[in-house]
C-alpha positions as CSV (number, residue, x, y, z in Angstrom):
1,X,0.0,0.0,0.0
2,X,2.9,2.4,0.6
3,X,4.4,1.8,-2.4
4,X,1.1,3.2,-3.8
5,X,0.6,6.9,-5.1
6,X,-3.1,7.1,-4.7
7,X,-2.4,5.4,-0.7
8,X,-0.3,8.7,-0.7
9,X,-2.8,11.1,-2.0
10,X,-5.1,9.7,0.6
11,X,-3.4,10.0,3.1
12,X,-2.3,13.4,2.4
13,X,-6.5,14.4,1.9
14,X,-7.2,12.4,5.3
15,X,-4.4,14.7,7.0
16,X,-6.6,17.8,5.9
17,X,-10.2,16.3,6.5
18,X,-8.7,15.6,10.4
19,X,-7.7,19.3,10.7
20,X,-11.0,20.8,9.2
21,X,-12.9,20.8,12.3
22,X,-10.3,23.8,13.0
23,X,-11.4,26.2,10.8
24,X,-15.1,25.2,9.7
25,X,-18.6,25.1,11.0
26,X,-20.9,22.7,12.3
27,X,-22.6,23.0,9.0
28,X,-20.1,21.6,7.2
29,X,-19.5,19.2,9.0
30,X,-22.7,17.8,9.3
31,X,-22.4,18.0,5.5
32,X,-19.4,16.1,5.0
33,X,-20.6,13.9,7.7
34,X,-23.5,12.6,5.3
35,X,-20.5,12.2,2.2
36,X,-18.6,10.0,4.2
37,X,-21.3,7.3,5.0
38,X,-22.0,7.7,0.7
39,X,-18.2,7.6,0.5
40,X,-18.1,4.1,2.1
41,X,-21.0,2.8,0.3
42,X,-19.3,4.1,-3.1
43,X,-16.1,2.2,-1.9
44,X,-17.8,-1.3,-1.3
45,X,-19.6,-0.7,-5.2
46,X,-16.3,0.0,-6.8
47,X,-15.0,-3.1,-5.3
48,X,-17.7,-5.5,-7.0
49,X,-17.8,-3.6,-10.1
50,X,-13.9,-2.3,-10.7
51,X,-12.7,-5.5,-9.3
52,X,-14.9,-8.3,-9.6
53,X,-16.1,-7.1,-13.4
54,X,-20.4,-7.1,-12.5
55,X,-22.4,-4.3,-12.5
56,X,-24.7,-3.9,-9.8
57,X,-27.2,-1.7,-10.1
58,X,-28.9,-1.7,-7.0
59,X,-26.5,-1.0,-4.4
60,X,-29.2,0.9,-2.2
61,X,-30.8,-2.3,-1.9
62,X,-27.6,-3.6,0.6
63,X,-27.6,0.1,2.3
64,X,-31.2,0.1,2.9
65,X,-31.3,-3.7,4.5
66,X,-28.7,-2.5,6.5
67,X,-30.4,0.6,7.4
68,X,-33.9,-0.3,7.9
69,X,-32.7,-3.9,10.3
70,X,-30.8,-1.4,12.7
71,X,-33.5,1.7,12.8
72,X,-36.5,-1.0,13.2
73,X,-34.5,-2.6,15.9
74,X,-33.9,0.7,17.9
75,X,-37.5,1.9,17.3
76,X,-39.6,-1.0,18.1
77,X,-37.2,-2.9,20.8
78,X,-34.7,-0.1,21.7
79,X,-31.7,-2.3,20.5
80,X,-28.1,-0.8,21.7
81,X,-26.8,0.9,18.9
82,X,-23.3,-1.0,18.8
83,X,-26.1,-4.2,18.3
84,X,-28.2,-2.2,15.4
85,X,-25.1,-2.0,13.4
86,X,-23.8,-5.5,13.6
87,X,-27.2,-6.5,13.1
88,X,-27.6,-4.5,10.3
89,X,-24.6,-5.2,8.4
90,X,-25.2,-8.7,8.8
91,X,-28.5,-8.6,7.3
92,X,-27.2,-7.1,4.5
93,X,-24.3,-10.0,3.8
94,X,-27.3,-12.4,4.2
95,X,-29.4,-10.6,1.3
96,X,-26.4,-9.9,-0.3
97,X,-25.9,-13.8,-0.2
98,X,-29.7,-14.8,-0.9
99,X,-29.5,-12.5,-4.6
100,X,-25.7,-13.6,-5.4
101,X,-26.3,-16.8,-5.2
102,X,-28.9,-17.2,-8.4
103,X,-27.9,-13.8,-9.9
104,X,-24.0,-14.7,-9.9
105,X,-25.1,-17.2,-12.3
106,X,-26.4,-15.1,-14.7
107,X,-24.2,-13.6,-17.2
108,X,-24.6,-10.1,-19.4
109,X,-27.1,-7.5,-18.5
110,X,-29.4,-9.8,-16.4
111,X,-27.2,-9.7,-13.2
112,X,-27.2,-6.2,-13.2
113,X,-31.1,-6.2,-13.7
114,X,-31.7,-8.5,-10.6
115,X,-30.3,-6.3,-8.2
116,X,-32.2,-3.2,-9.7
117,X,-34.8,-5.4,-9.3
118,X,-34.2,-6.0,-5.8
119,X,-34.3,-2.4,-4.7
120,X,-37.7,-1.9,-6.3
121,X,-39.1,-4.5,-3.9
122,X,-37.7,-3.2,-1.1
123,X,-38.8,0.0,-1.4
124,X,-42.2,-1.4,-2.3
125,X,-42.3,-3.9,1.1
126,X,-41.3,-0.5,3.1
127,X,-44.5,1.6,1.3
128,X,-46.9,-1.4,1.3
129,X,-46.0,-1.9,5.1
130,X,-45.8,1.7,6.3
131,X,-47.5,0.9,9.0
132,X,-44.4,-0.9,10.5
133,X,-41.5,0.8,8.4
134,X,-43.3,4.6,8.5
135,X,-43.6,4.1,4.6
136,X,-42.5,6.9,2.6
137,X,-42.7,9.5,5.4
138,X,-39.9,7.7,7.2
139,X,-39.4,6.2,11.1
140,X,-37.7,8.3,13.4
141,X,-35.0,6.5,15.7
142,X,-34.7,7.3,19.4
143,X,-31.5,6.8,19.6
144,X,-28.3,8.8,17.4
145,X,-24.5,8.1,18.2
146,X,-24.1,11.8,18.9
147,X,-26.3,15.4,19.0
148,X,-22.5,17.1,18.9
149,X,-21.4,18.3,15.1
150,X,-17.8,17.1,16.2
151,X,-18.2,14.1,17.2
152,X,-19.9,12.9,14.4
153,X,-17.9,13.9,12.1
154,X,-15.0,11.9,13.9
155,X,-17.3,8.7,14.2
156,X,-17.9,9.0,10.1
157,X,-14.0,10.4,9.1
158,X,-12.8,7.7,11.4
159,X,-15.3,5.0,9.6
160,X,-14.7,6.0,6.3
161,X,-10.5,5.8,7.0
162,X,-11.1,2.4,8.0
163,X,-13.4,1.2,5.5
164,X,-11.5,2.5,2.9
165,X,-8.1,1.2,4.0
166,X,-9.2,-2.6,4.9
167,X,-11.1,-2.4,0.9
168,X,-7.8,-0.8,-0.5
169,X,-5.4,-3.3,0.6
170,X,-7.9,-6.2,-0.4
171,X,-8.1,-4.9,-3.7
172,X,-3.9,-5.2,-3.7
173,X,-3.8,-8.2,-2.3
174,X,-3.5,-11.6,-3.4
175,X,-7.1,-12.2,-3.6
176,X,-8.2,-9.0,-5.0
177,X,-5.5,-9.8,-7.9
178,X,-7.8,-12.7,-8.7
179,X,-11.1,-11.1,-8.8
180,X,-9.7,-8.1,-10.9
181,X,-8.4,-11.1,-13.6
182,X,-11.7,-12.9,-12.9
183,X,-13.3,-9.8,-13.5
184,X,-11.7,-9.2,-16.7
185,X,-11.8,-12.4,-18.1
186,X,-13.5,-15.3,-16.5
187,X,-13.4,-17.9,-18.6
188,X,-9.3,-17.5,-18.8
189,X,-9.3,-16.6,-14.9
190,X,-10.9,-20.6,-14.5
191,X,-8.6,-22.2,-17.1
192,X,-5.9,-21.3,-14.8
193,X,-7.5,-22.7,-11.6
194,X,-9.3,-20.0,-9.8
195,X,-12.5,-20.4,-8.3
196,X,-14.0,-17.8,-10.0
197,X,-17.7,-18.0,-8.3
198,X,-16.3,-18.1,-4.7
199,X,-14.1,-15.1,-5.4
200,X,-17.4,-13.3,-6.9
201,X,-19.2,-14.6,-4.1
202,X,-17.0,-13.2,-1.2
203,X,-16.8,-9.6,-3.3
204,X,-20.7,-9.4,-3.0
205,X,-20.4,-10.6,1.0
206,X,-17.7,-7.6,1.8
207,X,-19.4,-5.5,-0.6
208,X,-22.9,-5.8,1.1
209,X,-20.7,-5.9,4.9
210,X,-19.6,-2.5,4.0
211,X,-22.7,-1.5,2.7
212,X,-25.0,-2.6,5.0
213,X,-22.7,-0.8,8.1
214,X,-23.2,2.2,6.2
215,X,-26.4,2.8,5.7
216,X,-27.4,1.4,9.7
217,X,-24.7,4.6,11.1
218,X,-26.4,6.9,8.4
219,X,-29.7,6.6,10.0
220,X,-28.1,6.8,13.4
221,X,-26.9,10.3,12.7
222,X,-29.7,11.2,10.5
223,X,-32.1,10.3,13.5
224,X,-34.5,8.5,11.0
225,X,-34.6,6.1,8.1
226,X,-36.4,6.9,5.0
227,X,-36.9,5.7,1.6
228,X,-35.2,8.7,-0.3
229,X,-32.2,8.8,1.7
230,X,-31.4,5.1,2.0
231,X,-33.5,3.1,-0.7
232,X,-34.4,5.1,-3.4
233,X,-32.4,4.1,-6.6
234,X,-31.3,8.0,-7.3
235,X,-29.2,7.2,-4.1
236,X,-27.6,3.8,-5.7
237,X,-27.3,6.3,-9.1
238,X,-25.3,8.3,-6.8
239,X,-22.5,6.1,-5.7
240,X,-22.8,4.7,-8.9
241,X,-22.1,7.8,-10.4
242,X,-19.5,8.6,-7.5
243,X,-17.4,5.6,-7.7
244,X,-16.8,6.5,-11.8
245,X,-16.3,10.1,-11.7
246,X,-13.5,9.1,-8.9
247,X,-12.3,6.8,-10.3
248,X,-13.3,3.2,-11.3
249,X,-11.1,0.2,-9.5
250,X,-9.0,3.0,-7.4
251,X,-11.6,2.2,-4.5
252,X,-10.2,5.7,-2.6
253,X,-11.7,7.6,-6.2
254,X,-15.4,6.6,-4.9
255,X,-14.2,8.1,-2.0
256,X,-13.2,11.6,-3.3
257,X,-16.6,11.0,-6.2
258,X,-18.9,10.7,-3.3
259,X,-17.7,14.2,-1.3
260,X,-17.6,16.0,-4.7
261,X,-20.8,15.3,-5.6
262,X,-22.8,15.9,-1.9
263,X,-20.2,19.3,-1.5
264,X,-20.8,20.1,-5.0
265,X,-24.9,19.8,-5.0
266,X,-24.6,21.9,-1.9
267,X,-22.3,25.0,-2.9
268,X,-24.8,24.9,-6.0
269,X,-28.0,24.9,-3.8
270,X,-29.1,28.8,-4.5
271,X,-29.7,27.3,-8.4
272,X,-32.7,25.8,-7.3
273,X,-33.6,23.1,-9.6
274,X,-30.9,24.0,-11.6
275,X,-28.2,22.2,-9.1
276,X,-28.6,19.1,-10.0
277,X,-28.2,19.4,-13.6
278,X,-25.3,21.2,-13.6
279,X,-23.7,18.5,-10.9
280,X,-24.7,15.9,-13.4
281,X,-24.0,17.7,-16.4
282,X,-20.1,18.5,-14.7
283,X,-20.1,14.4,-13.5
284,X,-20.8,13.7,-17.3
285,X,-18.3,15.9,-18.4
286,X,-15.7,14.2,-16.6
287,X,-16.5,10.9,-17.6
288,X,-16.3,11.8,-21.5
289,X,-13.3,13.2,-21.5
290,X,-11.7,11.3,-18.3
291,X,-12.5,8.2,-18.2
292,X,-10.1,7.5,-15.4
293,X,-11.9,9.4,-13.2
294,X,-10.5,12.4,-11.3
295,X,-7.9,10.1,-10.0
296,X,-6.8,8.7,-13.5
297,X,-6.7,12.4,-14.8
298,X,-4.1,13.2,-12.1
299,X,-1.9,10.3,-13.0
300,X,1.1,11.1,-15.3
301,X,0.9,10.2,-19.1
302,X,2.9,7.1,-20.2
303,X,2.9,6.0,-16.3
């Protein structure tokens, strides 16, 4: 990892996001609070996509199991929180298992449908129950890990570093070597005696563990769980969308996607409606004409 330049250029941005607490308000960062949480669901999406070669299209459906396990413990039996989120994340691997296991087999568009699939059912079950989940409204949580702006930030900085430095050395390890060449080419990744579908399989599983730990502490700071901030599929579009303007298979470019585009929408608030185009029409830009990502177009020519 420290032979790495993009471990380097996190490191050096992680230095900066530690001191920011020094010179800006709690606004901001309850702001970047909110982009960290995407940042590490970006992350685990760039891993199963930039590595492991399928397209998953649904990637809110493994934040919002996560989510909605750990907020419907809290509410209904008043679960500790430290219990939510294990809960939660583990409920997320187990979906995460239940659609890899039949969609995994699938090959060409069709995985990639399935899990877009999947998200539209959840967010159905959560309207057709709302009774239970609080339906489109949301369900408030009575418990949050902090009320102070601070302290949040550090529980979500501090999440993020370690999410995105236990996904960055498994992309550069052994294993992560032989989902990328699985990715790329399965047929020849087999020929050479890789288990292809067990390496798939465990990229889904650390994929949806990340996930699924992601969106339960989102809804812990956000004090509620709703379907627009953890279900909808403009919020899988959005680390989608983050992971690629980053930098696909750099894992730390969903990172730096994901901060751009909340920071971005949010400096471009007084446009009104007109935000959001211009943050997608600036995220298209850069994948036209850099391809790499913001990462790739930092990297020297020829190197």
């Amino acid at each position: 990892m420290l032979r790495s330049r993009n471990a380097w250029l996190a490191m050096a941005a992680l230095l900066a996001l530690y001191l920011l607490p020094i010179w800006v308000s709690g606004y901001v960062l309850g702001l970047l609070t909110v982009a960290y949480y995407y940042a590490v669901a970006a992350m685990a999406w760039d891993l199963l996509f930039g590595f492991a070669g399928e397209v998953n299209f649904g990637p809110s459906f493994l934040v919002g199991l996560g989510a909605y396990t750990a907020a419907l413990l809290n509410h209904y039996q008043g679960t500790p929180i430290w219990l939510c989120l294990i809960a939660g994340a583990a409920m997320a691997v187990a979906g995460g298992v239940v659609l890899a296991v039949p969609a995994l087999r699938l090959r060409g568009p069709y995985f990639g449908l399935v899990t877009l699939v999947a998200v539209l059912l959840l967010q159905n079950m959560i309207v057709l129950f709302a009774g239970f989940t609080g339906g489109e409204i949301g369900m408030d949580i009575p418990d949050v890990l902090s009320i102070d702006d601070h302290t949040n930030y550090w529980y979500a900085l501090g999440f993020m570093t370690i999410s995105g430095a236990l996904l960055f050395g498994l992309s550069r390890s052994t294993a992560g070597l032989i989902l990328q060449a699985s990715g790329q080419d399965a047929t020849e990744a087999a020929a050479l005696g890789f288990n292809v579908a067990k390496h798939k399989m465990a990229a889904f599983c650390i994929s949806a563990l990340f996930s699924g730990l992601a969106g339960a502490m989102l809804v812990f700071y956000l004090g509620t769980a709703s379907v627009g901030t953890v279900v909808d599929i403009a919020v899988g579009v959005q680390f989608i969308i983050a992971a690629v303007l980053g930098g696909r298979r750099t894992i730390i470019g969903a990172a730096i996607g994901s901060i751009f585009l909340i920071v971005a929408g949010e400096v471009l608030r007084p446009l009104g409606e007109l935000s959001t185009f211009a943050v997608s029409a600036i995220a298209l830009l850069v994948i036209l004409f850099f391809p790499g990502g913001f990462l790739g177009a930092l990297r020297p020519r020829g190197g």
